[in-house]
N, C-alpha and C positions, 0 to 999 in steps of 0.2 A: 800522152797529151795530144790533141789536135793542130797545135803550131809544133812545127821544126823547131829540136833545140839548137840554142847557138848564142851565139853574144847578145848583148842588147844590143840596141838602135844607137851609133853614136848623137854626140851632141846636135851634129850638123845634121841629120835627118831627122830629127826632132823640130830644131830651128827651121826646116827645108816644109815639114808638117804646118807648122806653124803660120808658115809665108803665105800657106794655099789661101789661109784664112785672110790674112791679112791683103797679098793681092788680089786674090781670085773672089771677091767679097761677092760679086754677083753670083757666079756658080755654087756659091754657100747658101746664098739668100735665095738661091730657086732649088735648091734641094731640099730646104727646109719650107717654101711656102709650097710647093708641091707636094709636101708631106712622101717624099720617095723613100725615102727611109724611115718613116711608118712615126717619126719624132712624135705627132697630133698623138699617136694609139699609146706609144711608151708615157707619154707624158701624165696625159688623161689616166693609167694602170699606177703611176706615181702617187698621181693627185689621190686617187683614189683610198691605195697604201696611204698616205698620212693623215688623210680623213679617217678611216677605221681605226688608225693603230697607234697613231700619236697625236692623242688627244690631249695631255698634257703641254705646258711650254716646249717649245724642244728649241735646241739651236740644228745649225745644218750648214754644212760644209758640202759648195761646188766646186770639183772641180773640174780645171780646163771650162769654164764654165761660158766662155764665148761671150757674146753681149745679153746671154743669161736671161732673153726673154720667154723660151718655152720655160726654164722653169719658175721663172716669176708667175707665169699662169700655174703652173703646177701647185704652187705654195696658198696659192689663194683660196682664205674662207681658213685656211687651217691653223693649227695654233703654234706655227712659227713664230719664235721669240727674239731669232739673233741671226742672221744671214752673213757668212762669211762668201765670197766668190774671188776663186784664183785663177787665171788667166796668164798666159806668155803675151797675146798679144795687149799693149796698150790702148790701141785703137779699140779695140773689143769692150774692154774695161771701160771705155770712155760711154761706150754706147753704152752697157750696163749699167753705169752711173746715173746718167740720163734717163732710162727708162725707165728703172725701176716704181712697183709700182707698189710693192712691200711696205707697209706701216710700223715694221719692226725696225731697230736699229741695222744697219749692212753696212760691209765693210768690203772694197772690192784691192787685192793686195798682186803684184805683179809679180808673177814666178812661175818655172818650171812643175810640170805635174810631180816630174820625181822629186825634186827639189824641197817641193812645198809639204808632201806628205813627209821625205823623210826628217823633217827640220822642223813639224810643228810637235807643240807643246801643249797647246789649250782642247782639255777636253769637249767631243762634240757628239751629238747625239746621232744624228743622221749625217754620212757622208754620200756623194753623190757623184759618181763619176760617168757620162754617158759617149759613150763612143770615141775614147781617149786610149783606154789601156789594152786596146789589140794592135798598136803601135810598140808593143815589148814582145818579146818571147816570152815562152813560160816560167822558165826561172825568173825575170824580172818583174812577171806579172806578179807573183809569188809573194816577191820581197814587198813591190808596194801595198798588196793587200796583206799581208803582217804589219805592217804601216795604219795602215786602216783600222786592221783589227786593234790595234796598240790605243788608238785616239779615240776609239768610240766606249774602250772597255769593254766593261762586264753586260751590260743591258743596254747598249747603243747598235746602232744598224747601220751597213752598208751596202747600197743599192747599184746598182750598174745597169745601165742598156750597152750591149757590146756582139761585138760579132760571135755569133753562134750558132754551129751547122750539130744537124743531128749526130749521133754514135755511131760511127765508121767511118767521117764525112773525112776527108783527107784539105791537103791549103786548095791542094788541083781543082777538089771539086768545090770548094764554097767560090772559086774564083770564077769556075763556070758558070755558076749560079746569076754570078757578080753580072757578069755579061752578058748574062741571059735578059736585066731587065733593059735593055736599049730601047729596045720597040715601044715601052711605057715612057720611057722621058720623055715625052714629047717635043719640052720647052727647051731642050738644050740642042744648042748648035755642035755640028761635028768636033769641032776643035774643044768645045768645052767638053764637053763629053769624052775626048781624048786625053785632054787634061786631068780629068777625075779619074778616070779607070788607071792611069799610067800610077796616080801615086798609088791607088788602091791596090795595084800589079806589084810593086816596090815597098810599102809599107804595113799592110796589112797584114796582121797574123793570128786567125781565128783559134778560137778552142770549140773542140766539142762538147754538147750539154755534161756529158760527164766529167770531161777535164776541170771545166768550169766547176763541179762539185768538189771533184778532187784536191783544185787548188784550194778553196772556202775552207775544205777543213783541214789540211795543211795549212792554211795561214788564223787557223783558231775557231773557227767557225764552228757552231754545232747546227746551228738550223740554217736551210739552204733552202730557197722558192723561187720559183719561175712564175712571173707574174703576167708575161704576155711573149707572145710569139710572133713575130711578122710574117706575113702571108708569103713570105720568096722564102722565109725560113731561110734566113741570112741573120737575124739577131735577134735576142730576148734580151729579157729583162729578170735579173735575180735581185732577190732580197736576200742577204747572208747576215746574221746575228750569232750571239753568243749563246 
């Protein structure tokens, strides 16, 4: 695998992940309206996946889903039926409440990522996790996506945009990578930019394109797809089904 095995992440660095969000709210919202991690490209690669391929009603399961406005753009025009969005922070959830712009029923529920896949019950068609589960090692990454695989069944799918460095890439090198884009931030101040790289230093734990396969079908998976690639080649986007 491309992450170092080793324990999961305990509680308090999860809740520590969590905080970034909830205080660092500006440094959230200028890496997402800068599109520095390419959210506009995965998003748009989403939208366009549920446009061709779930044409049908479908429901859809986010999670970690933040205040869930890239994928409300995502979901739009397509034939989402049922919007579930789980969130640790509240404030997030509040702002997804709010925003949404979804004609379907939504329901936005307050919980832990692990928490919530291993504890749910209600089958779902499309689950959605983006930039959440390189916060585990690969054993745990493992376990939630058998979680995944469990809730979507036999003909449901589960998507991810997540860290992912080419086949050989080691944590060393996707962190240099990591570092490398400074010179493009433009809009961030030193301190904030210190701020992000340190959790990214501390919490972050990539797989390689292949590990990423390896886990899919170890956790049930038969069909595995990369649907887009970010230009630093630091994350994609899989589609994994049964």
């Amino acid at each position: 695998m491309g992450s170092p095995d080793g324990v999961d992440l305990s509680s308090s660095a999860r809740e520590q992940a969590a905080a970034l969000f909830q205080t660092q709210w500006q440094i959230y919202r200028k890496v997402v309206d800068n599109n520095y991690l390419f959210h506009n490209d995965a998003y748009a690669a989403l939208h366009q996946f549920l446009i061709d391929e779930q044409r049908a009603p479908f429901s859809f399961l986010d999670i970690a889903c933040g205040d869930a406005s890239p994928t409300f753009g995502a979901l739009a025009d397509t034939a989402v039926a049922r919007y579930v969005g789980v969130d640790l922070s509240e404030y997030a959830l509040e702002l997804a409440a709010r925003g949404t712009s979804l004609s379907c029923p939504c329901v936005f529920r307050h919980g832990d990522l692990a928490d919530a896949l291993t504890g749910w019950s209600e089958p779902m068609d499309v689950i959605w996790i983006g930039l959440s589960l390189h916060h585990f090692r690969a054993p745990q990454k493992l376990d939630l996506m058998r979680e995944c695989r469990r809730i979507v069944g036999g003909s449901g799918k589960l998507a991810i945009y997540e860290n992912a460095g080419p086949d050989g890439d080691t944590r060393d090198d996707w962190l240099a990578r990591w570092d490398g884009q400074r010179p493009n931030w433009h809009t961030f101040t030193p301190a904030e930019w210190t701020t992000l790289r340190s959790h990214v230093h501390e919490y972050d734990f990539p797989e390689t394109v292949s590990s990423w396969h390896e886990l899919g079908r170890a956790a049930g998976f038969v069909t595995i797809r990369q649907l887009f690639a970010s230009p630093t080649d630091l994350f994609r986007l899989f589609v994994f089904q049964a």
